[in-house]
C-alpha positions as CSV (number, residue, x, y, z in Angstrom):
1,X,-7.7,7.9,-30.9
2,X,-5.9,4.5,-32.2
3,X,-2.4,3.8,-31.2
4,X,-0.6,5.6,-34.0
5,X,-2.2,8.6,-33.4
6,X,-1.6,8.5,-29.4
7,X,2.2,8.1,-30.2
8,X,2.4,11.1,-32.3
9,X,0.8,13.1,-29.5
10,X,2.5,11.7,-27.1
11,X,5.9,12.2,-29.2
12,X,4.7,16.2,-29.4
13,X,4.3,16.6,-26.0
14,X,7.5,15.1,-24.8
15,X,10.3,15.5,-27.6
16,X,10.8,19.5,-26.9
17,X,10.8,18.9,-23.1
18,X,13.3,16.2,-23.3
19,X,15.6,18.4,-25.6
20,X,15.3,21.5,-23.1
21,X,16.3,18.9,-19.9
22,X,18.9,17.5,-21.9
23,X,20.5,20.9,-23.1
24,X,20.2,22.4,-18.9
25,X,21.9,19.4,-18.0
26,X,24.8,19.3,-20.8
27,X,24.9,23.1,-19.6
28,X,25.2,22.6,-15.9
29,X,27.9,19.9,-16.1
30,X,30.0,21.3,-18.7
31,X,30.1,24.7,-17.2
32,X,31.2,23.0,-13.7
33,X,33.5,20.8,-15.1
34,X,35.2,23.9,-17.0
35,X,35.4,25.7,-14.3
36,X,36.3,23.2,-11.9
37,X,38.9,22.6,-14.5
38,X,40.4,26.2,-14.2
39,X,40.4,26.6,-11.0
40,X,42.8,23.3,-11.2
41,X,44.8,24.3,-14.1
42,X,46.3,27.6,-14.3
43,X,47.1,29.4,-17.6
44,X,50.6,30.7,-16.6
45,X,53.3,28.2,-17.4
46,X,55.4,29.4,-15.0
47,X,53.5,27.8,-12.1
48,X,55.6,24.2,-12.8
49,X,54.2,21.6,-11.8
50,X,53.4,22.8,-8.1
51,X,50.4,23.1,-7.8
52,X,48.9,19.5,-9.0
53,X,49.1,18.3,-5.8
54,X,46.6,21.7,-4.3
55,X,44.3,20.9,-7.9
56,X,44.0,17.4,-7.5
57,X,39.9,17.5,-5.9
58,X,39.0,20.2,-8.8
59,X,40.5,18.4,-11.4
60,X,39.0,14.7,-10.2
61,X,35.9,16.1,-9.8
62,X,36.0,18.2,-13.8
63,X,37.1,14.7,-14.7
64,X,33.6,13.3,-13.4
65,X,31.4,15.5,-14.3
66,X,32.2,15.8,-18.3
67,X,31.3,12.3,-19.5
68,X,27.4,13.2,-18.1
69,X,27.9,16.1,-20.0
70,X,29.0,14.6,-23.1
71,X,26.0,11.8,-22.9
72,X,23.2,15.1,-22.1
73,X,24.9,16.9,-25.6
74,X,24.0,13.4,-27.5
75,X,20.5,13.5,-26.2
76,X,20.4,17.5,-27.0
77,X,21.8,16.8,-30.4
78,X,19.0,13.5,-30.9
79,X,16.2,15.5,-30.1
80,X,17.0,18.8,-31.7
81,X,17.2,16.3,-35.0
82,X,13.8,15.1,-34.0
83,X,12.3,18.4,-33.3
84,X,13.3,19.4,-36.9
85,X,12.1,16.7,-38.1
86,X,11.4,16.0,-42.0
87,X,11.9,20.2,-42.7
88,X,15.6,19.5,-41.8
89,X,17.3,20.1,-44.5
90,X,20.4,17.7,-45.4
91,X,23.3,19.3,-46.0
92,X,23.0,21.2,-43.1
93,X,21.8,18.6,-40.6
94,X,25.0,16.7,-42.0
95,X,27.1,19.6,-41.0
96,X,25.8,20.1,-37.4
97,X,26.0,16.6,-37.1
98,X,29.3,16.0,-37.9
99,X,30.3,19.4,-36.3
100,X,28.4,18.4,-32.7
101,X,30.2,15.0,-32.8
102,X,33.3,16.5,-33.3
103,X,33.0,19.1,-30.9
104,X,32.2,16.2,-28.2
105,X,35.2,13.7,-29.5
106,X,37.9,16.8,-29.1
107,X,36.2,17.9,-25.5
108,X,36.7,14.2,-24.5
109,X,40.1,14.3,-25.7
110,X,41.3,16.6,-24.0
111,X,39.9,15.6,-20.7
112,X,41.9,12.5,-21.2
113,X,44.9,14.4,-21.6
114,X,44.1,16.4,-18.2
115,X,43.3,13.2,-16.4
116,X,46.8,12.2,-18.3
117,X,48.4,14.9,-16.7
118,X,47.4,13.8,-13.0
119,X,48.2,10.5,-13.7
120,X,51.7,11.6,-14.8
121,X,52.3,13.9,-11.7
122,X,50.9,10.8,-9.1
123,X,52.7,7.9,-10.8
124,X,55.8,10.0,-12.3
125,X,59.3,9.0,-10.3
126,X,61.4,11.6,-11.6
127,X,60.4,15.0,-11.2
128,X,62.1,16.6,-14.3
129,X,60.7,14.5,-16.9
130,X,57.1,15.0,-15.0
131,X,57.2,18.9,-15.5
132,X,58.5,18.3,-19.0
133,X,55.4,15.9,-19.6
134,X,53.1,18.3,-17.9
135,X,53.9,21.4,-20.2
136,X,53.5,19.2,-23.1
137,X,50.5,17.6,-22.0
138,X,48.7,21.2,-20.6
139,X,49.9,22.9,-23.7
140,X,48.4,20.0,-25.9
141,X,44.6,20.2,-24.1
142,X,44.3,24.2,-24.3
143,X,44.8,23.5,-28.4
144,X,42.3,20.8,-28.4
145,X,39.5,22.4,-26.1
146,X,40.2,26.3,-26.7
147,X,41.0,26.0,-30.7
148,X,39.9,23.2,-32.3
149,X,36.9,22.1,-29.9
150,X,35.9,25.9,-30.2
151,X,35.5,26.5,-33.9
152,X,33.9,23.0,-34.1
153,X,31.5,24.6,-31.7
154,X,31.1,27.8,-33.7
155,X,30.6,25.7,-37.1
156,X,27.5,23.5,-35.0
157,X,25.7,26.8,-33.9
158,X,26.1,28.1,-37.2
159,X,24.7,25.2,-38.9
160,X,21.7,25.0,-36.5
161,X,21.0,28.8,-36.4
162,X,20.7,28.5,-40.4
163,X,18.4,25.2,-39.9
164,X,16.1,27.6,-37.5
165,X,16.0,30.5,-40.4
166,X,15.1,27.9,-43.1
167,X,12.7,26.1,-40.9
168,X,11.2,28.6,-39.1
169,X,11.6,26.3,-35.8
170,X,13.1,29.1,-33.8
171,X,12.4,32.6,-33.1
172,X,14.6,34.7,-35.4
173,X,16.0,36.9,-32.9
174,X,17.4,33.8,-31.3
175,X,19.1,32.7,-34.8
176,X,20.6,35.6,-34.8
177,X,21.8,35.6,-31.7
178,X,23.7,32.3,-32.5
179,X,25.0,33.5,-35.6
180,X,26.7,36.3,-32.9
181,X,28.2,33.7,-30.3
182,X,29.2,31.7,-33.3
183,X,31.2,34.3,-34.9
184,X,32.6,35.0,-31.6
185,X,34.0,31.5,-31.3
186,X,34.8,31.6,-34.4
187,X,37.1,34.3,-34.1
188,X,38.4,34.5,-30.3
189,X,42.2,33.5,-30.5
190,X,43.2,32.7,-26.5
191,X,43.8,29.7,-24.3
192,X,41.5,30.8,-21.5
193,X,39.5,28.6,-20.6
194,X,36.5,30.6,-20.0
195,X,36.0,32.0,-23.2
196,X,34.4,28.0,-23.6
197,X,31.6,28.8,-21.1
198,X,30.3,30.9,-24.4
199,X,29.0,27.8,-26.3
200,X,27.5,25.9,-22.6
201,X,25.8,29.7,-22.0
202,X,24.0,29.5,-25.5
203,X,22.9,25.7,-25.2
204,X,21.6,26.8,-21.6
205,X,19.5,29.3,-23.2
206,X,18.4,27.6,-26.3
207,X,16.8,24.9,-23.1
208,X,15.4,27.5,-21.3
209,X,13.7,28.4,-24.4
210,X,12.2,25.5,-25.5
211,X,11.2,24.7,-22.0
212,X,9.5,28.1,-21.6
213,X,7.5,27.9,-25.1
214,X,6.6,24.1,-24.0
215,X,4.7,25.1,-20.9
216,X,2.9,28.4,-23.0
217,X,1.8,26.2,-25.3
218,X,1.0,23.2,-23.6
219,X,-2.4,24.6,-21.9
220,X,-3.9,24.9,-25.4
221,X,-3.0,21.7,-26.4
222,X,-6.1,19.7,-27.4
223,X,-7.5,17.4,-24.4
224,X,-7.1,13.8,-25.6
């Protein structure tokens, strides 16, 4: 076998394992930093400001955990593109592109506004202005992460689940599926913050998927 033909097998092998490690990963750490995240923040704005000081470890440690997530979602994103490869077809590999990236940007966002929100309550001198920034800043991150973050995340699992019907790259019952959880996120109109988990559930099986079919498949594979 000459070079060129070693790198396409070797690319074979490794691309779908790569995409189902990235897609656990983005899972894992996105769903702990969510919920890490709630457990800090509660929903009820009657709570003040009071208990910042009590969510401070959550909300440090959801602040650590989601720019590994957001780097795992680019890999997952790269080498779902890759698996597709030259059957992808352009408009909508433009939309889940755009749509993924998006999704990401508004995440990150809005983690910046909850780390602004510990920054305020540490470094703020006067408490009244501190709870008045804190509202503001809370209410400003649920819109981000539970409406527009959301529907961008809806709009990528769309896109890809009609890539998989066109391509034939993924079972149908799993396209459907994500047609489903899309809608869902589509449609869901709350700030909880655990209606997010939704999307990190369906990358987590989409992995576990790929993974699985990798090592059926892999015993048949040609020797080289």
């Amino acid at each position: 076998m000459d070079a060129s033909g070693a790198s396409s097998e070797f690319r074979r092998l490794t691309t779908p394992r790569s995409a189902a490690i990235a897609g656990v990963l983005f899972a894992l750490l996105f769903a702990g930093s969510l919920v890490l995240l709630r457990i800090a923040i509660p929903e009820e704005v009657a709570r003040g400001t009071d208990w910042i000081e009590q969510g401070t470890p959550a909300l440090s440690g959801a602040l650590a955990l989601m720019p590994f997530a957001g780097i795992s979602f680019l890999w997952f994103i790269g080498v779902v593109r890759d698996r597709i490869g030259d059957a992808e077809d352009k408009f909508f590999a433009s939309v889940f592109f755009g749509s993924g990236l998006l999704f990401l940007a508004m995440v990150f966002v809005s983690m910046a506004v909850a780390g602004g929100i510990l920054a305020a309550a540490q470094a703020g001198p006067d408490p009244a202005s501190t709870e008045e920034i804190v509202y503001f800043a809370r209410a400003v991150m649920f819109q981000i992460s539970n409406v527009y973050a959301l529907r961008m995340a809806g709009v990528f699992m769309i896109s890809l689940g009609t890539i998989w019907l066109r391509t034939g790259a993924m079972p149908k019952w799993l396209a459907v599926l994500t047609y489903v959880a899309a809608i869902t996120l589509l449609l869901t109109v709350t700030l909880s913050l655990w209606v997010t988990l939704v999307f990190p559930a369906w990358v987590l099986l989409v992995s576990l998927h790929i993974l699985l079919r990798t090592f059926v498949r892999r015993p048949s594979d040609p020797q080289t």
